[in-house]
Backbone bond lengths (Angstrom), bond angles and torsions (degrees), N, CA, C in turn:
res aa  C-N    CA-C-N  psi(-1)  N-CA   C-N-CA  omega(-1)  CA-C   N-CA-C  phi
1 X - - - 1.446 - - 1.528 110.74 -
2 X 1.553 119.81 -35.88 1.146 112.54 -163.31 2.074 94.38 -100.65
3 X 0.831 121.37 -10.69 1.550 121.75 166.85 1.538 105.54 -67.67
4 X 1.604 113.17 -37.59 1.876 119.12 -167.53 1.216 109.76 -79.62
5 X 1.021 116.13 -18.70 1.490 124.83 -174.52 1.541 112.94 -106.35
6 X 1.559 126.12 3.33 1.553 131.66 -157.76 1.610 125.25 22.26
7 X 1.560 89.64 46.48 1.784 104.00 169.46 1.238 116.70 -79.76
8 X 1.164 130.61 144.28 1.482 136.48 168.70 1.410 133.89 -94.01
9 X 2.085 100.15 -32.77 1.076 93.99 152.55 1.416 105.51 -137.80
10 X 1.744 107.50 -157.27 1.569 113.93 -160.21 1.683 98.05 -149.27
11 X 1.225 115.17 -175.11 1.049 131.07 172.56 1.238 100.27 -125.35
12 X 2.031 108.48 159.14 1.122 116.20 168.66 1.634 107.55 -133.50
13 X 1.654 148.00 137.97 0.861 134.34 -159.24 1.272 97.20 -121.55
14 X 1.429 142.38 112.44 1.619 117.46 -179.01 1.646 109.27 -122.21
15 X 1.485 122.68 130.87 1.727 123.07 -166.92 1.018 84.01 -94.55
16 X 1.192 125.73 127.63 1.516 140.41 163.89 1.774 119.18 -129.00
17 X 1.455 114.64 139.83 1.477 106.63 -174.69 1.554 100.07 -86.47
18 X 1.769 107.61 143.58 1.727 90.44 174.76 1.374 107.16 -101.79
19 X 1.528 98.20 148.75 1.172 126.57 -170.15 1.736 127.90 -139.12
20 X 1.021 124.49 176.19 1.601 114.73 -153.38 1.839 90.67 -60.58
21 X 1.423 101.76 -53.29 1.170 110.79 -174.23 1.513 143.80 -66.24
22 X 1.742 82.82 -8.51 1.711 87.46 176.73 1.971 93.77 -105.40
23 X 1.220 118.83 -14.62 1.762 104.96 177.21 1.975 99.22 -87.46
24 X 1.542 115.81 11.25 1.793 101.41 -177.04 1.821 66.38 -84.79
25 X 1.374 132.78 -63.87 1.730 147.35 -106.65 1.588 64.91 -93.94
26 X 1.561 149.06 -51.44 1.369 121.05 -168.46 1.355 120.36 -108.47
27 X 1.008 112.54 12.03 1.896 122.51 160.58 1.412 109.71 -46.73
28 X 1.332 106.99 153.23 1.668 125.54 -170.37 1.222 115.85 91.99
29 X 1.227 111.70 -179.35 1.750 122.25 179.21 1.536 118.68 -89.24
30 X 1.645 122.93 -9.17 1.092 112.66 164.54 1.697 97.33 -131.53
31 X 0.997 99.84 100.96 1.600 93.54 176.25 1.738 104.64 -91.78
32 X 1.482 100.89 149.22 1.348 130.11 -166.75 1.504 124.01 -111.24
33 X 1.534 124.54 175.26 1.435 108.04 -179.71 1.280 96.52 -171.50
34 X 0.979 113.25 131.22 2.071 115.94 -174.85 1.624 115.62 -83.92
35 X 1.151 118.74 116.74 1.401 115.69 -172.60 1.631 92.87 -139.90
36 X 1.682 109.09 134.92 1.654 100.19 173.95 1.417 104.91 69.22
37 X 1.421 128.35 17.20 1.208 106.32 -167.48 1.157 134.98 79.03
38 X 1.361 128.34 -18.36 1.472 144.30 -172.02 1.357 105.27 -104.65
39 X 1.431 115.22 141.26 1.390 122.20 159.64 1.508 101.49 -56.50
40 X 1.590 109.70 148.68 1.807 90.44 155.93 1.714 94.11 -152.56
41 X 1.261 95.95 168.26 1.905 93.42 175.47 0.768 113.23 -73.89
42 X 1.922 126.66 -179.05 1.222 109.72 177.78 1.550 96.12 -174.64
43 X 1.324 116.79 151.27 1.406 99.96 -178.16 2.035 102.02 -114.24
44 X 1.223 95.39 166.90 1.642 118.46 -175.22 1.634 108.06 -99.74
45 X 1.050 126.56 119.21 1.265 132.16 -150.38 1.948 95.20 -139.38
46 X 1.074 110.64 111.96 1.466 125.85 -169.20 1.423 114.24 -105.65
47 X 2.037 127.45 116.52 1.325 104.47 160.83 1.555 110.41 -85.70
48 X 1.304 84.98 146.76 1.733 96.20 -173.08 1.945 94.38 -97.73
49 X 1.413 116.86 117.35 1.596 113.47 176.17 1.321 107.10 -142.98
50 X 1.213 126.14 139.96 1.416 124.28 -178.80 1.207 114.56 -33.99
51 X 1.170 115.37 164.07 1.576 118.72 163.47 1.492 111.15 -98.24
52 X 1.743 124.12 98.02 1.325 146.34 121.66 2.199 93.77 50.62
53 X 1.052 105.31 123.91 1.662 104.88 -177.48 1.401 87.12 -152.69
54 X 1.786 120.39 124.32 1.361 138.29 164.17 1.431 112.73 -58.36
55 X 1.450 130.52 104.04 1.409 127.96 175.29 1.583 116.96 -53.05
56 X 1.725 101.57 -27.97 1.746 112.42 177.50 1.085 125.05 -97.65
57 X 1.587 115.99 -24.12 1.743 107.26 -179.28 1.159 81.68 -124.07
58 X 1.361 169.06 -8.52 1.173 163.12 177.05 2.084 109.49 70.33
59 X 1.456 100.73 35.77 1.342 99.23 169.97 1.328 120.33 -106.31
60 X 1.354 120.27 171.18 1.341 108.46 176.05 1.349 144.13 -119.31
61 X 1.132 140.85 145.44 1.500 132.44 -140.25 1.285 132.61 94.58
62 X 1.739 106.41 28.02 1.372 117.05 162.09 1.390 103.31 176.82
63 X 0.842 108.18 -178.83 2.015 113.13 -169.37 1.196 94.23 -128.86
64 X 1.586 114.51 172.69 1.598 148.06 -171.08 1.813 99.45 -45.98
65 X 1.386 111.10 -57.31 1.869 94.15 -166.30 1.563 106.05 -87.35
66 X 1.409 118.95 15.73 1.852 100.15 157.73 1.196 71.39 -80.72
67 X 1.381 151.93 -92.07 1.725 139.95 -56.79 1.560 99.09 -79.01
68 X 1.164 100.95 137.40 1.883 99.01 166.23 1.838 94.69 -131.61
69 X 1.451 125.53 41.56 1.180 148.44 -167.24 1.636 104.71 -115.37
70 X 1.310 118.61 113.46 1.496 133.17 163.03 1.415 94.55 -27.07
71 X 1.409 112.22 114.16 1.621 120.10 145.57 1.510 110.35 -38.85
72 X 1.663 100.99 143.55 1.217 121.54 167.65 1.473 111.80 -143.07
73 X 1.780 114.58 147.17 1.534 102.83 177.23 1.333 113.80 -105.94
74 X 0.968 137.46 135.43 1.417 159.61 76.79 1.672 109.50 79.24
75 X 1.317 96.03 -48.78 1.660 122.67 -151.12 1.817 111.44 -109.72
76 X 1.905 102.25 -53.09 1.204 96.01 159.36 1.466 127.79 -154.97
77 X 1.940 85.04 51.06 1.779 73.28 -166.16 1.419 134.24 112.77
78 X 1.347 101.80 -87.06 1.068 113.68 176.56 1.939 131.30 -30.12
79 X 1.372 127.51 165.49 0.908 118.77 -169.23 1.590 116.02 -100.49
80 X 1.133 108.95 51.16 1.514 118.64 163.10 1.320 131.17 -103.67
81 X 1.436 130.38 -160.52 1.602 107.91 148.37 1.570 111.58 -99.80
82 X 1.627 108.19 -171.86 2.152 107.38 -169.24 1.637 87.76 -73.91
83 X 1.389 124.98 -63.42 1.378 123.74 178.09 1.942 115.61 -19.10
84 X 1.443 105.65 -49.27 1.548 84.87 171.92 0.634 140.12 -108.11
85 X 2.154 117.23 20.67 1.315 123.02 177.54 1.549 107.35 -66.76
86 X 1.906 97.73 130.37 1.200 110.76 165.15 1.263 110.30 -131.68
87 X 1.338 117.48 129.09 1.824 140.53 -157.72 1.562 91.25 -50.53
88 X 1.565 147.69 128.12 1.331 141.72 140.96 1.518 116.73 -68.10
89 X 1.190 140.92 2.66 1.420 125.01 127.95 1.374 125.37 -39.18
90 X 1.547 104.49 113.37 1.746 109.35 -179.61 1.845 116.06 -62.30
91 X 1.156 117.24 -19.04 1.457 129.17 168.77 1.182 125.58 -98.81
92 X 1.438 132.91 29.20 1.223 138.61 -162.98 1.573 96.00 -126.03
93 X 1.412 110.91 113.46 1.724 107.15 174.38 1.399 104.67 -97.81
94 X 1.118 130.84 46.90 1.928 127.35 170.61 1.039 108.54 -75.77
95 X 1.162 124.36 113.20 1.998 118.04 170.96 1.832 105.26 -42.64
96 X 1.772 69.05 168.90 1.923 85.51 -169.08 1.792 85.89 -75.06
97 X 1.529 99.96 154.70 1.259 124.38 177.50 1.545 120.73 66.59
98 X 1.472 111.63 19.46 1.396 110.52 166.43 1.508 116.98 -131.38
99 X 1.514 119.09 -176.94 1.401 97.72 -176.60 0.763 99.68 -126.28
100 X 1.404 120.14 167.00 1.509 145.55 -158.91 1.787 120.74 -134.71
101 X 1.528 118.33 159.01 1.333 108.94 175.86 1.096 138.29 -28.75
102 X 1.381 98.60 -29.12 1.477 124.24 -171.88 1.765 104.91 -74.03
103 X 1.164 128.68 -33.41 1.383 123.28 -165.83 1.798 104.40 -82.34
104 X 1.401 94.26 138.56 1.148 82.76 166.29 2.117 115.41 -103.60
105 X 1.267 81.31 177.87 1.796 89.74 -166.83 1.205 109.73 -87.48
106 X 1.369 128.17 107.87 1.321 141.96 150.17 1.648 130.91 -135.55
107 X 1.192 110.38 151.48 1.553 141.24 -136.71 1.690 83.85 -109.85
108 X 0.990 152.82 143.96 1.618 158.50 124.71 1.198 101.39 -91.58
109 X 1.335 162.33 14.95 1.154 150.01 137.68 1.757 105.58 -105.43
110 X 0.873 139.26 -36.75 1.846 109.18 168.47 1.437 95.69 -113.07
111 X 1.333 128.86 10.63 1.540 119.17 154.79 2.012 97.56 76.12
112 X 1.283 120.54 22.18 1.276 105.94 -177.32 1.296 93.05 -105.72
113 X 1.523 108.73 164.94 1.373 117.10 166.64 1.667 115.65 -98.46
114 X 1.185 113.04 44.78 1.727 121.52 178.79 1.359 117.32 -112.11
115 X 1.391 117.34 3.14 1.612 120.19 175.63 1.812 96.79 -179.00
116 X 1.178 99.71 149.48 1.630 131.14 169.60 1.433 102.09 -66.37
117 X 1.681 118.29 134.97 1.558 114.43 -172.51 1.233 108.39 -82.16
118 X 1.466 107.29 155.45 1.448 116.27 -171.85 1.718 108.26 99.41
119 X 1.733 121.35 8.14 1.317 116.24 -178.86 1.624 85.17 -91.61
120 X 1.807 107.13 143.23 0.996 114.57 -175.17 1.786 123.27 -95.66
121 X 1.121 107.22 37.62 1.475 123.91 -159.53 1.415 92.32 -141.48
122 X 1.337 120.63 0.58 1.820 118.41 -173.23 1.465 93.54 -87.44
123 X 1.453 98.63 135.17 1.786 123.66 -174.78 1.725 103.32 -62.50
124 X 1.473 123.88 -25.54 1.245 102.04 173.34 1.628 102.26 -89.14
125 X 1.199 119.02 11.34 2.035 89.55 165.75 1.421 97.68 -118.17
126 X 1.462 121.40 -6.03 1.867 107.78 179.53 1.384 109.59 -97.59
127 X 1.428 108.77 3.50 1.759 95.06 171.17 1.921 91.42 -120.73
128 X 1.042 133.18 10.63 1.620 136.54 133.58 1.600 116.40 -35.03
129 X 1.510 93.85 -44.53 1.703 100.18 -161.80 1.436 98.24 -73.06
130 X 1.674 146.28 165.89 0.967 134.80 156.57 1.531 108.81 -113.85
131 X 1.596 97.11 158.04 1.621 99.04 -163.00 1.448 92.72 -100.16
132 X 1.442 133.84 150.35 1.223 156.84 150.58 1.238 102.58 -20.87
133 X 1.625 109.38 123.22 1.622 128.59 166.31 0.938 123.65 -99.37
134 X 1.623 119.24 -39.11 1.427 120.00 151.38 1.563 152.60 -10.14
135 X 0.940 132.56 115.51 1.179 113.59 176.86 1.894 116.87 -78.48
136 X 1.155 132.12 176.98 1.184 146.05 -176.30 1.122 122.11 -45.99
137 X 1.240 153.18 134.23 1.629 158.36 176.57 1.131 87.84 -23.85
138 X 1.685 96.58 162.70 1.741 93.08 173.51 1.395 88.45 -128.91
139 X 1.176 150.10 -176.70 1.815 170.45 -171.45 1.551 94.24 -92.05
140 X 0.956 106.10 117.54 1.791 122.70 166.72 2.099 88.76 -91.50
141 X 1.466 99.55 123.97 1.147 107.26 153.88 1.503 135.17 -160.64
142 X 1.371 128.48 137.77 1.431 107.01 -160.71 1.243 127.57 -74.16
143 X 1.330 95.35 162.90 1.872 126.01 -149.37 1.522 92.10 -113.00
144 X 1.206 135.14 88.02 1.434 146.17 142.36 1.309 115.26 -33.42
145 X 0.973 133.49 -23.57 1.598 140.75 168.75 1.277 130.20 -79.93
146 X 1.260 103.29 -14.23 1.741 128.12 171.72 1.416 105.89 -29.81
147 X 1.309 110.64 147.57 2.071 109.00 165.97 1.803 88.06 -86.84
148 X 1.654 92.95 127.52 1.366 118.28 171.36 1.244 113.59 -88.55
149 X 1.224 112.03 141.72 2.164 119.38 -177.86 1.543 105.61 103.83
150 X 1.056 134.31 13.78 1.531 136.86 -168.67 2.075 82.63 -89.02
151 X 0.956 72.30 126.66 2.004 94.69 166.61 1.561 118.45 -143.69
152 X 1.185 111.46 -167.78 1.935 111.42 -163.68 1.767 84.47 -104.35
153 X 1.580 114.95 14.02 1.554 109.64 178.33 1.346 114.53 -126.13
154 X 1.496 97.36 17.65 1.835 108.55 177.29 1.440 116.54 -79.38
């Protein structure tokens, strides 16, 4: 393909899970990758996705259809799900599944009482995330030295 077209170079796209061993093999400021035998540069390309919050036990690192985890709510605790917390104050008009004055504020993942779990600004899921070790893109540029004749029929 790339002989039919008189390309010189190409791209390579590779999905890889990261792991201890693939951030030692891409640590530093120019991280590298052997293709052809050749070192070559390469850049590190990250999906950025929330971090995973249990709708039923409110833990983290998996969602609602693994859970085989006792429901918990959201709101106060209790052993239901947030959907059917309804306030037991007889004077409290808050719809079912939300919270009200009445709740107090607690966190089951950093255990503080400064936000309801599942706020996405809570210090135990933004220091979960890991920050980029990498150093900076590097310049894709062509390699005249390439082995010439490589096609999708090699």
């Amino acid at each position: 393909m790339i002989k039919e077209r008189k390309q010189t170079t190409a791209g390579l796209i590779l999905l890889v899970e990261e792991t201890k061993e693939l951030v030692r093999m891409m640590g530093g400021t120019e991280p590298k990758i052997l293709v052809g035998g050749r070192k070559r540069f390469c850049r590190v390309w990250r999906e950025e996705t929330d971090t995973p919050i249990c709708d039923r036990c409110l833990q983290v690192g998996h969602t609602l259809p693994e859970c085989k985890l006792a429901a918990r709510c959201r709101w106060c605790g209790r052993n239901h799900m947030s959907g059917e917390h309804k306030c037991r104050s007889v004077d409290c008009a808050a719809p079912k599944g939300t919270a009200c004055q009445h709740c107090r504020k607690h966190c089951y993942i950093c255990e503080k009482g400064e936000h309801f779990s599942g706020f996405r600004q809570c210090e135990g899921l933004t220091s979960r995330i890991p920050t980029p070790r990498f150093g900076p893109a590097t310049l894709i540029v062509a390699d005249n030295t390439a082995v010439n004749g490589i096609s999708d029929r090699s």
